[in-house]
PLY file of the C-alpha trace (Angstrom):
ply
format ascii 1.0
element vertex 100
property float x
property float y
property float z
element edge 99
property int vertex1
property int vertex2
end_header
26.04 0.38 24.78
24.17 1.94 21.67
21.30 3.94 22.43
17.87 2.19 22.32
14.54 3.77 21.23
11.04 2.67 21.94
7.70 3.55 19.72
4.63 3.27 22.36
1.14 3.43 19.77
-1.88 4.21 21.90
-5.36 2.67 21.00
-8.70 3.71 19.78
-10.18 2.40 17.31
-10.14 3.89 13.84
-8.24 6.74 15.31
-5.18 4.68 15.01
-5.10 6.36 11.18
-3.91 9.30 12.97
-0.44 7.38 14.57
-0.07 5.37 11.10
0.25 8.64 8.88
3.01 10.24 11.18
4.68 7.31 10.87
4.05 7.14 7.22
5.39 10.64 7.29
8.62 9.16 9.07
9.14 6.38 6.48
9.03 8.38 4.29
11.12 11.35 5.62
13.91 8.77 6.79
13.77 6.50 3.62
13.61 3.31 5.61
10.96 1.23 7.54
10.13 2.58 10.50
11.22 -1.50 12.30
14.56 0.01 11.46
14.48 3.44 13.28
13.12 2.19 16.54
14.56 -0.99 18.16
11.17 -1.57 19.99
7.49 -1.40 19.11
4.57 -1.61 21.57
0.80 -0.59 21.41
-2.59 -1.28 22.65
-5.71 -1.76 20.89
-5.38 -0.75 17.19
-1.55 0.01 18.64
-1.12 -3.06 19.10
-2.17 -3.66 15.43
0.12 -0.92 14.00
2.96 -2.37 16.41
2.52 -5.59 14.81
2.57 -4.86 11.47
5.86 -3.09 11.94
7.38 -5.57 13.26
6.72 -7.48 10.79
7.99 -4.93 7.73
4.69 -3.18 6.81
5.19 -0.21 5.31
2.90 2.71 7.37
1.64 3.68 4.04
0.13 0.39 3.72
-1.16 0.60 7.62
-2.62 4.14 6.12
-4.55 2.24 3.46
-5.76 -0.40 5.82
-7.21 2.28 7.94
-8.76 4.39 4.62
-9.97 1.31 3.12
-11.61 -0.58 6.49
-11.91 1.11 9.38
-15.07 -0.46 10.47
-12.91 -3.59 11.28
-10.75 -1.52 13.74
-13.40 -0.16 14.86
-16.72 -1.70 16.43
-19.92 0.06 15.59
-19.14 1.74 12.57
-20.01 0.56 9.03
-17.30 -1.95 7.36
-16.97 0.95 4.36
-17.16 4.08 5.55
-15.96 7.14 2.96
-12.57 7.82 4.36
-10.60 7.93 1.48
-12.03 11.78 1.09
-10.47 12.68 3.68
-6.77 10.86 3.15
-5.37 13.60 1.03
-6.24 15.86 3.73
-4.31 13.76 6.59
-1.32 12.89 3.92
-0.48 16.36 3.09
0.67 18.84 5.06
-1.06 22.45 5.21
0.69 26.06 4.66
-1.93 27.75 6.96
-4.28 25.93 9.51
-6.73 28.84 8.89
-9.21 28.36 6.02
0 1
1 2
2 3
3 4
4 5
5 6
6 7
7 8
8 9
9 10
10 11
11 12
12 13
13 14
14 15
15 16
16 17
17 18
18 19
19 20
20 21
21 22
22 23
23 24
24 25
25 26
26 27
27 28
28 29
29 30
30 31
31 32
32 33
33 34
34 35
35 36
36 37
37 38
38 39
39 40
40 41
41 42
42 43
43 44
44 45
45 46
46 47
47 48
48 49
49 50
50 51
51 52
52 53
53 54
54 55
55 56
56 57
57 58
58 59
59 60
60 61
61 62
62 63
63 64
64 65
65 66
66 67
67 68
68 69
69 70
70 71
71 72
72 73
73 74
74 75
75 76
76 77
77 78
78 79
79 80
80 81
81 82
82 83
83 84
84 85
85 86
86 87
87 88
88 89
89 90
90 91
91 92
92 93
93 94
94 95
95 96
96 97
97 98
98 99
């Protein structure tokens, strides 16, 4: 029997940026869609979102830019543009030192 592996994406709201640029990190890392490193997908919430759109072939750099670009629709209360996109090249690229 081959081996089976299972993604489980937990919720909360525009926090869900934070699962979506791992696995950004692992598309890019393995060179394929993450749909065709795990054989099942499940979330809750915004995982549920992310979950979806991997099923369905998203790339998680495009789940990234969903988040950047509108995370006051995955997210109730805050505004529908918030400045995120300041902050992306700080959660896309990894740090030498986590002392500044």
């Amino acid at each position: 029997m081959p081996q089976r592996y299972l993604l489980a994406i937990d919720g909360g709201g525009v926090r869900g940026i934070i699962p979506a640029v791992a696995l950004a990190k692992l598309d890019a890392t393995t060179g394929r869609l993450v749909r065709n490193t795990f054989s099942f997908v499940a979330g809750t919430s915004t995982g549920a979102i992310i979950a979806t759109a991997i099923a369905a072939g998203v790339p998680a750099s495009r789940i990234v830019s969903l988040y950047l670009d509108r995370p006051g629709r995955y997210s109730p209360g805050l505004p529908s543009r918030t400045p995120y996109s300041e902050y992306s090249s700080a959660l896309c690229t990894p740090r030498k030192s986590f002392t500044t």
